[in-house]
C-alpha positions in Angstrom: -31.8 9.8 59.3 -32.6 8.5 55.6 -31.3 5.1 56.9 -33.1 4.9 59.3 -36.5 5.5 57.4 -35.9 3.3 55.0 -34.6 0.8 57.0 -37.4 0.8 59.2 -40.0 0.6 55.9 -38.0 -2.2 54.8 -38.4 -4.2 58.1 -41.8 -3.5 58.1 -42.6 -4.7 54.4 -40.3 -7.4 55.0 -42.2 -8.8 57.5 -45.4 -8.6 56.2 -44.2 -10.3 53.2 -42.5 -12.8 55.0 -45.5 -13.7 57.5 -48.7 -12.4 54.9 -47.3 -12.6 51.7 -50.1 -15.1 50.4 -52.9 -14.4 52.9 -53.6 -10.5 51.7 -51.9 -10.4 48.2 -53.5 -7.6 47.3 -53.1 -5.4 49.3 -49.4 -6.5 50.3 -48.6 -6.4 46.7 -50.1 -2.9 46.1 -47.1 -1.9 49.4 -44.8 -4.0 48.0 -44.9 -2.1 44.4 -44.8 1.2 46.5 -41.7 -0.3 47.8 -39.8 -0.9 44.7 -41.1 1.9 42.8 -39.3 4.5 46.0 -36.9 2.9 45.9 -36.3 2.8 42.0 -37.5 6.6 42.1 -34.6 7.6 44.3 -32.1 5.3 42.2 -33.2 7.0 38.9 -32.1 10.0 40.7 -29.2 9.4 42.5 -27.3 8.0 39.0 -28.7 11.2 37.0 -27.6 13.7 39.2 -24.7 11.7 40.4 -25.7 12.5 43.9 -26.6 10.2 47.5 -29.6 8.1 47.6 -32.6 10.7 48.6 -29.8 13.0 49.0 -31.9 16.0 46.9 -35.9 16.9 47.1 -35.6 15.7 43.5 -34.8 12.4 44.5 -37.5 12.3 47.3 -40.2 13.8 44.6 -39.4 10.8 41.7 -39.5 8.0 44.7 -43.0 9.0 45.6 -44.5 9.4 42.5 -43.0 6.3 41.4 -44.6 4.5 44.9 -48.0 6.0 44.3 -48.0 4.4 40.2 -46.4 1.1 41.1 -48.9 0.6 44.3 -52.0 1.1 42.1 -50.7 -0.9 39.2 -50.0 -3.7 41.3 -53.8 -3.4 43.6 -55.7 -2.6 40.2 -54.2 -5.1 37.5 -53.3 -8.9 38.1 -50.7 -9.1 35.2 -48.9 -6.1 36.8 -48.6 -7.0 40.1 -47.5 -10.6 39.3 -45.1 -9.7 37.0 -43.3 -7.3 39.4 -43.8 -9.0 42.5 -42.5 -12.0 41.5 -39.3 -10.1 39.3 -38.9 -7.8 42.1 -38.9 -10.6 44.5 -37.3 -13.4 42.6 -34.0 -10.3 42.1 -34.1 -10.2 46.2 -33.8 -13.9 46.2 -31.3 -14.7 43.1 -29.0 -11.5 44.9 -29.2 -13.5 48.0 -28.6 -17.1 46.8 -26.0 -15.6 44.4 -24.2 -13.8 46.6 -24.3 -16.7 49.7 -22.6 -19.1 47.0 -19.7 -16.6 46.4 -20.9 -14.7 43.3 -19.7 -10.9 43.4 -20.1 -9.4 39.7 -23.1 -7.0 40.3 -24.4 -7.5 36.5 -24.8 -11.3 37.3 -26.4 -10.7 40.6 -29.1 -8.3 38.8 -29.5 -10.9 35.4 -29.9 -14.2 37.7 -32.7 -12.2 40.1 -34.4 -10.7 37.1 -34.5 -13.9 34.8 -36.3 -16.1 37.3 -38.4 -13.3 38.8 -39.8 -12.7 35.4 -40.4 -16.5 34.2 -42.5 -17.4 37.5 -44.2 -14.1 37.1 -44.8 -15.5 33.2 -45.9 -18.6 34.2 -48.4 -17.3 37.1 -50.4 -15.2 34.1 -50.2 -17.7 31.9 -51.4 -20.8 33.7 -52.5 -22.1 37.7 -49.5 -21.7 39.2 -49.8 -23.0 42.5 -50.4 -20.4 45.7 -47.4 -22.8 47.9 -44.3 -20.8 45.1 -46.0 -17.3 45.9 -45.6 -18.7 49.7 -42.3 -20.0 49.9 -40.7 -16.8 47.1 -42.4 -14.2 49.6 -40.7 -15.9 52.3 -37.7 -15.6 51.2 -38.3 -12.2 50.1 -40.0 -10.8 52.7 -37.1 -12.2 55.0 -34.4 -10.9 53.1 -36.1 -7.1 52.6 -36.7 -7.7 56.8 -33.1 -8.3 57.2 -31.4 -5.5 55.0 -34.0 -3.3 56.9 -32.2 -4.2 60.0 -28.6 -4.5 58.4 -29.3 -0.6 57.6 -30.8 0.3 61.3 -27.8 -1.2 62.8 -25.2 0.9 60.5 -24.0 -3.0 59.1 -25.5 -1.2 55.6 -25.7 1.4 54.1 -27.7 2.7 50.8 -25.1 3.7 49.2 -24.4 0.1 48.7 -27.6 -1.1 48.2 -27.4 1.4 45.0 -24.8 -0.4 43.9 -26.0 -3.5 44.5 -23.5 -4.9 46.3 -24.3 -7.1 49.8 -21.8 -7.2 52.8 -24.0 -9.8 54.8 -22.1 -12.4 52.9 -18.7 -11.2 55.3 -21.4 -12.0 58.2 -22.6 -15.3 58.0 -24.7 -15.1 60.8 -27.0 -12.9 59.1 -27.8 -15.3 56.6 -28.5 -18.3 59.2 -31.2 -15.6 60.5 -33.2 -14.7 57.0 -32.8 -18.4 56.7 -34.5 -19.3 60.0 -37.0 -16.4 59.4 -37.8 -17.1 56.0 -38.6 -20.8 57.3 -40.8 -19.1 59.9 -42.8 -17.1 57.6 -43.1 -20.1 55.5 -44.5 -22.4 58.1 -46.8 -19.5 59.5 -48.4 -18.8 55.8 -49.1 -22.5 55.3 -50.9 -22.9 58.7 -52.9 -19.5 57.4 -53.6 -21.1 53.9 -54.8 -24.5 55.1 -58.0 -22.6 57.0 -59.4 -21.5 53.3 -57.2 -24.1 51.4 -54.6 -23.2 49.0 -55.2 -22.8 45.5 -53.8 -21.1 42.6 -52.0 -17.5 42.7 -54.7 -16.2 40.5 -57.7 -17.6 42.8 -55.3 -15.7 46.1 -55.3 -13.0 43.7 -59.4 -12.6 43.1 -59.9 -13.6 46.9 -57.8 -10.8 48.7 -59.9 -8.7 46.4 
């Protein structure tokens, strides 16, 4: 039943990521910090207590406190939101490129997501980056959260191994042709949204969707 749930959040956020992820930042930022705080919440507690993912009330109580603080961090402060929607997103992506080319050590999987989610998320404070990365990143994102979502629904997942971070869509190759084709999708339909208010900086999405 836990799969399920999740798996049917994730599809959900996915989605909107993929298909909105530019159009209302805000507020899809705000979900999309709910979404990795639960899901770091129940994490925490699963390696603690050395028990399942949202196998204890504890681990249900830490993953919703941890989605309410995240989702107001990221609606109510730019620097926040950037930071972890484009580190949190960028370590969707990185797993997923990694792992399609053949990489398998968890710790490198985690380092190469983290590193360039954080830079981009640097670089969007610090100066105009332009709306078309927080586009084509959500995308990809969006499409890859989408697809676990449905990975987990169908039983090909499971979150015991999304805890430990390791991905079995690589052993089903037609799974990745679909994230692909989805995340081009969600591309294409963002940049026929953008192009009625005309794209500008992340920070300008940002102060619009406010």
């Amino acid at each position: 039943m836990t799969d399920v749930v999740v798996g049917v959040l994730a599809l959900v956020i996915g989605l909107l990521l993929c298909f909105r992820g530019s159009g209302a930042m805000r507020v899809l930022l705000a979900l999309w910090g709910a979404f990795i705080g639960f899901g770091l919440g129940a994490v925490l507690v699963a390696a603690l207590a050395d028990q399942g993912y949202l196998a204890t009330a504890a681990g249900w109580i830490a993953a919703i406190v941890l989605a309410v603080v995240f989702a107001a961090l990221a609606y109510f402060f730019f620097a926040v939101a950037i930071v972890l929607a484009f580190a949190s997103m960028g370590f969707v992506v990185g797993q997923t490129i990694a792992s399609a080319l053949g990489v398998s050590q968890p710790w490198l999987l985690v380092v190469v997501g983290l590193v360039g989610g954080i830079v981009l998320g640097l670089l969007a404070i610090a100066t105009n980056l332009p709306e078309l990365v927080l586009i084509v990143v959500s995308a990809l994102a969006g499409a890859g959260v989408a697809v676990a979502g449905l990975l987990l629904l169908f039983d090909a997942l499971d979150l015991d191994t999304l805890t430990d971070t390791e991905l079995r869509i690589g052993d089903q190759p037609l799974w990745y042709l679909g994230q692909l084709v989805l995340a081009v999708v969600g591309i294409v339909v963002q940049l026929r949204y953008a192009r009625r208010r005309r794209l500008g900086s992340v920070r300008q999405s940002w102060a619009a969707a406010g």
